[in-house]
C-alpha positions in Angstrom: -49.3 95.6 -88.0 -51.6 92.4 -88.1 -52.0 89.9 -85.8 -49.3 87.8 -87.1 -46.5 90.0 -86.9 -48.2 91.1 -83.3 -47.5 87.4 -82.6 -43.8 86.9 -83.2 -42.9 90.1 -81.6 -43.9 89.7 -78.4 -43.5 85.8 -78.1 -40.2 86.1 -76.8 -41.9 88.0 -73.9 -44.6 85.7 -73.1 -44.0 84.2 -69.8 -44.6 79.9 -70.3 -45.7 79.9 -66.6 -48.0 82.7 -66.8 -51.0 80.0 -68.0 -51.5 79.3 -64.3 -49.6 75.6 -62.5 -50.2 73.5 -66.1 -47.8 71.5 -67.4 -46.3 70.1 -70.2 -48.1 67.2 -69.0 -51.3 68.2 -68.8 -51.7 69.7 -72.1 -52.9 68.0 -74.7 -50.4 67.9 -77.2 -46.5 67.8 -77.0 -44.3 70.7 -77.0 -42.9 69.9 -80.1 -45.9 71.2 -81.9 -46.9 73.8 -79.7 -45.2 76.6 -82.6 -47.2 75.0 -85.2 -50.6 75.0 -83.2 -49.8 78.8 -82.6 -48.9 79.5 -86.3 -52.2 78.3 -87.0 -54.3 79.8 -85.0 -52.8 83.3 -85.4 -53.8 82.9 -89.1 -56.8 81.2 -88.6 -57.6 83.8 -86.7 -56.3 86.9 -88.8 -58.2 84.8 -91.7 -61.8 84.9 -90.1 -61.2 88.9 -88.8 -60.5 89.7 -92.5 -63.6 87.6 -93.2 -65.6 89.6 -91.2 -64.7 92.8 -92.0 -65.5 92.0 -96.0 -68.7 90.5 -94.9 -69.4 94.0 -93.3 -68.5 95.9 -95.9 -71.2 97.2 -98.2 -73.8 96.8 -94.9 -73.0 99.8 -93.0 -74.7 103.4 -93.7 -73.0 105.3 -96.2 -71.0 108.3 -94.7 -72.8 111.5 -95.4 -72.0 114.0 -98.2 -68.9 116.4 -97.3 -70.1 119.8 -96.0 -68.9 122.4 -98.8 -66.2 124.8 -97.2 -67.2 128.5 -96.9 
């Protein structure tokens, strides 16, 4: 499951309150794009993991040769 995915399953549990005594108020933008903002940063997100772990491959140790059976 990625990040994404991980993200619309449990939004419906999230609790809106659980961000401590903010507002809608006091947040910086309006409700009405708060889905959007998430949507983004879930994939920016997932985007910059998968990023990482290409930039890794090829720099790690190679696994050592498989022990023959006896």
């Amino acid at each position: 499951m990625n990040v994404v995915a991980w993200g619309e399953q449990v939004k419906a549990a999230r609790d809106p309150q659980s961000a401590g005594a903010r507002t809608a108020a006091s947040l910086s933008q309006p409700p009405s794009e708060w889905a959007a903002i998430a949507e983004r940063t879930r994939a920016k997100y997932l985007k910059s993991f998968q990023d990482a772990i290409t930039g890794m491959q090829g720099k790690l140790p190679p696994s050592p040769p498989a022990q023959p059976s006896r």
